[in-house]
N, C-alpha and C positions, 0 to 999 in steps of 0.2 A: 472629814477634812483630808485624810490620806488618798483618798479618791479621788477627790478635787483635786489634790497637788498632782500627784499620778497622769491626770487631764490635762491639765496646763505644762502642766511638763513634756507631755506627746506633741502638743500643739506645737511649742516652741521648736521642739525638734523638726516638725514638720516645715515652720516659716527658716528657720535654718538654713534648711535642704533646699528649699524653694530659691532662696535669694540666694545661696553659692552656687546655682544652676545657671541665676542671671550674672555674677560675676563671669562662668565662666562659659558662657555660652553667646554673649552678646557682642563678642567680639568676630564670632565664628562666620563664615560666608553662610548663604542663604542654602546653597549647595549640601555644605559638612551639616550644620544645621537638620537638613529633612535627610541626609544620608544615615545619621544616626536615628531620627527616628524610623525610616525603612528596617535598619538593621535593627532596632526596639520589636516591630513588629515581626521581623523573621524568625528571631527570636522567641518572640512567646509564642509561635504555631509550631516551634521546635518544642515545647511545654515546659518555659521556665517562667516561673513567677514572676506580677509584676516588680516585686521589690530584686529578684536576681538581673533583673533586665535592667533597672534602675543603676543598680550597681554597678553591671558593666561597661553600659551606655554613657553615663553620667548624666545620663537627665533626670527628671526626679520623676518620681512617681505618678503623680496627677498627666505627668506631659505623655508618658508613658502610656495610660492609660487611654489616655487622648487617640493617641496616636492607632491603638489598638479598636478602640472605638470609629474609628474613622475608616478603617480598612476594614471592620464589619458591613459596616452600612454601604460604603462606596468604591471598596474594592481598592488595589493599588495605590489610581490616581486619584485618591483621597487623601493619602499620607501627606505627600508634600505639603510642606503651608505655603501658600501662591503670597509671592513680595505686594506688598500695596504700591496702588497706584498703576499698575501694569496689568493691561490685557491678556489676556489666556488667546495665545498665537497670535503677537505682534508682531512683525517684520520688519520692525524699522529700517534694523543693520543692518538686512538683504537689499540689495539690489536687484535691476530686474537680471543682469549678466549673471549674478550670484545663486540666484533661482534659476534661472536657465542651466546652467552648470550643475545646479543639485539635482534636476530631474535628471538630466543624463548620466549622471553617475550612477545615480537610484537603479536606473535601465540596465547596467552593466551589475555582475560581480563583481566585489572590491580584488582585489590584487593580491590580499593578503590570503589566508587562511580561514577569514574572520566567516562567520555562515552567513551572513550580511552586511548593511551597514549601518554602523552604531553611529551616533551624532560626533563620539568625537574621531573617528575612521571617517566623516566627513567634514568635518573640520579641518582635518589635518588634508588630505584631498585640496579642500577648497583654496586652503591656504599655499600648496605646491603650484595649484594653476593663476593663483589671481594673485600672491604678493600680501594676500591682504589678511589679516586676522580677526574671526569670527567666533566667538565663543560656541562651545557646546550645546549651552543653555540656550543663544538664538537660532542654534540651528533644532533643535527640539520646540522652542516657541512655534519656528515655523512649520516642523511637520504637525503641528497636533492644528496648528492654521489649513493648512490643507487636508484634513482627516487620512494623518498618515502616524498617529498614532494612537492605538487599540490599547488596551490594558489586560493582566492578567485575567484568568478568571477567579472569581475570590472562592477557592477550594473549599477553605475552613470555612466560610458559610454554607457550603452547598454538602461538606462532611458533616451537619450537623442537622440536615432537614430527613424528615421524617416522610422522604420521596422516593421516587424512581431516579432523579439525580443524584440523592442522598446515598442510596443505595449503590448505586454505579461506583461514585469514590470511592467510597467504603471497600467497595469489592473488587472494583477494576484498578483504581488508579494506585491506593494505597501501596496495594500488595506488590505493586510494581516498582513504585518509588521506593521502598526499603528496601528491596532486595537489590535496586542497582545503585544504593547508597552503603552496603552494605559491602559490596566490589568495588567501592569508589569510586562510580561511574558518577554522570552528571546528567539532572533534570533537567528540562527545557519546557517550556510550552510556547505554540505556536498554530498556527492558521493559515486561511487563505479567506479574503474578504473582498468584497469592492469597496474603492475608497472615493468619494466624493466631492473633491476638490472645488473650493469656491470660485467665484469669478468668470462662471463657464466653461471653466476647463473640462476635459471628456471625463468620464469617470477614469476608475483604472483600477486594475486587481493588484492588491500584498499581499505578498507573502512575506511573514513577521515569526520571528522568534521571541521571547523572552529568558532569557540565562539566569544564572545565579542570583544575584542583583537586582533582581528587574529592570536589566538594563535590553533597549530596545536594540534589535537588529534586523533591518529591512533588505526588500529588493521590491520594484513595483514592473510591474509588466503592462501592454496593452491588452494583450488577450488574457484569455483564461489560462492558467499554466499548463502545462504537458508532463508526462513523464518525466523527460528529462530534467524539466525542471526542478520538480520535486526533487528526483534521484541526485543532484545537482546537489542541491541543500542538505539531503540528508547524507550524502557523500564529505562536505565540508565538516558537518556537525563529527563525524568520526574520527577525520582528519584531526581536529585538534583536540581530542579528547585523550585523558590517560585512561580510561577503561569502559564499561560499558554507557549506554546512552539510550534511559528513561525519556523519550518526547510526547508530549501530550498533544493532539493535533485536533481542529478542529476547521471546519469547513467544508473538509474531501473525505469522500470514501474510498479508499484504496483499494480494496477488493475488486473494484471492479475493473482497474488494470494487470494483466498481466503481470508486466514487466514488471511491476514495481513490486505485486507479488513475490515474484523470482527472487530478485534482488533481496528481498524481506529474511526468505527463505536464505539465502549463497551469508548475509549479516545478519547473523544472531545476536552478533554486541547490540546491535538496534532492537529496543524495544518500543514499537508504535504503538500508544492509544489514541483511538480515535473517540472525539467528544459526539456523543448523539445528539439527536435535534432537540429531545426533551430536556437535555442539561443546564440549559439558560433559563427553563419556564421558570416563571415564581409561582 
C-alpha cells in the first residue's frame, strides 16, 4: 500500500507541473513559447538534466523532453512548434515592392556591424524604406519560401555516431569550441550554399551564419563568392566580438586561396573549421 501511495503521489505531482505549465505558458506568444524551448534544448547539449532544464525553462518536463527529441531527429528546425493553420513560407504580408526591396538588401551588407542580415535587421530596414510594419516572423516565413533558410548542423547527433563524422567533432570541432569558450570568444556556424528560389527565379549563392541563438544571418550573391567576400564576413564576425571566434564553415575550402590563407595566418583570434564532405553522410 506504501508503494501505491508513493505512486500516485508522483503522478499527481507530475499532472500538477503539467497544468501550471498551461497556466503559465498559454498566454505566451508563439515566438517566447518555441524561444524557451530553443533555449531547453541549448541547454541540455550544455549537459544539464532534463528536470534542471525543466526548472529553469519553466516548462515541464515531458515538453522538455519533447523538445530535445525533436532536435535529435530534425535538427534546429525541428524545435519550433509551427502555429496551426499557417503554411511553412507564406507571404501573405509581403508585397511584390516589399520582396523586391528584401532582395536588394540581401545583395548589399547591412550598415550596421551585424555579419549579415538577421530577419529583424530587415524588418527594421524594410520599415525605414516602406513606412510600413512587418513582423520578423514574415519576413523568416518568407525566406525559408524562397530557400533562404538553411539550419544548423545537428552536432550532438553527429558527436555521438560511431563515424568518420563522429569522429571529426569529437576531435576537430570539440577541442575548438571549448577552448574559445573558455577565452570567452563566440561560436558561429556557417556556409556557402545555392539557394533555389520558387517561381523561376535564378538560383543564387548564401552565404549564412548561425550565432548564439540560432538566430539566422544572411547575404545572398549572384555568383559564387570571392575572397573578398568571405574576408568581408569574417572581418565583421571579429568586428563585434569581445574575444576570440570559433566558426564552423561548411561549403568552401579555404586552402586553396591564398589570400584568405594569409589573412588566417596575420588573425589568429579566427579560428576556421572547415565541415568535410563526409559530415552530412548518414
Amino acid at each position: 500500500m506504501k508503494g501505491n501511495a508513493v505512486f500516485i503521489y508522483r503522478c499527481n505531482i507530475q499532472h500538477i507541473q503539467w497544468f501550471g505549465e498551461i497556466l503559465t505558458t498559454k498566454h505566451l506568444s508563439p515566438e517566447m513559447l518555441n524561444e524557451r524551448r530553443l533555449e531547453a534544448v541549448r541547454l541540455r547539449l550544455d549537459g544539464h538534466t532534463v528536470v534542471a532544464v525543466a526548472r529553469q525553462t519553466g516548462l515541464s518536463a515531458p515538453t522538455v523532453s519533447a523538445a530535445w527529441k525533436a532536435f535529435r531527429e530534425g535538427g534546429w528546425e525541428a524545435v519550433p512548434v509551427r502555429q496551426r493553420g499557417r503554411k511553412a513560407g507564406q507571404t501573405k504580408a509581403l508585397g511584390e515592392r516589399e520582396q523586391h526591396i528584401l532582395w536588394r538588401l540581401l545583395a548589399e551588407w547591412p550598415a550596421s556591424p551585424l555579419p549579415g542580415w538577421s530577419s529583424q535587421a530587415l524588418t527594421e530596414a524594410l520599415a525605414d524604406e516602406t513606412g510600413s510594419e512587418v513582423s520578423p516572423r514574415a519576413i523568416e516565413h518568407w525566406l525559408e519560401g524562397q530557400d533562404l533558410k538553411p539550419t544548423p548542423l545537428a552536432l550532438a547527433g553527429l558527436e555521438r555516431r560511431r563515424s568518420t563524422a563522429g569522429r571529426w567533432v569529437r576531435q576537430q570541432v570539440q577541442p575548438v569550441r571549448e577552448r574559445v569558450a573558455k577565452a570567452g570568444g563566440a561560436f558561429w556556424e556557417g556556409g556557402v550554399r545555392v539557394a533555389r528560389p520558387p517561381q523561376g527565379t535564378s538560383p543564387c549563392y548564401q552565404l549564412y551564419l548561425h550565432g548564439k541563438r540560432g538566430t539566422l544571418y544572411t547575404r545572398v550573391l549572384t555568383a559564387p563568392p570571392q575572397a573578398d567576400d568571405y574576408l568581408a564576413l569574417f572581418e565583421r564576425l571579429l568586428d563585434q566580438a569581445e574575444g576570440p571566434v570559433a566558426l564552423l564553415f561548411h561549403g568552401a575550402w579555404f586552402q586553396a586561396s591564398p589570400e584568405i590563407r594569409r589573412w588566417l595566418e596575420q588573425n589568429p583570434q579566427m579560428h576556421l573549421v572547415t565541415v568535410p564532405a563526409d559530415a552530412l553522410a548518414r
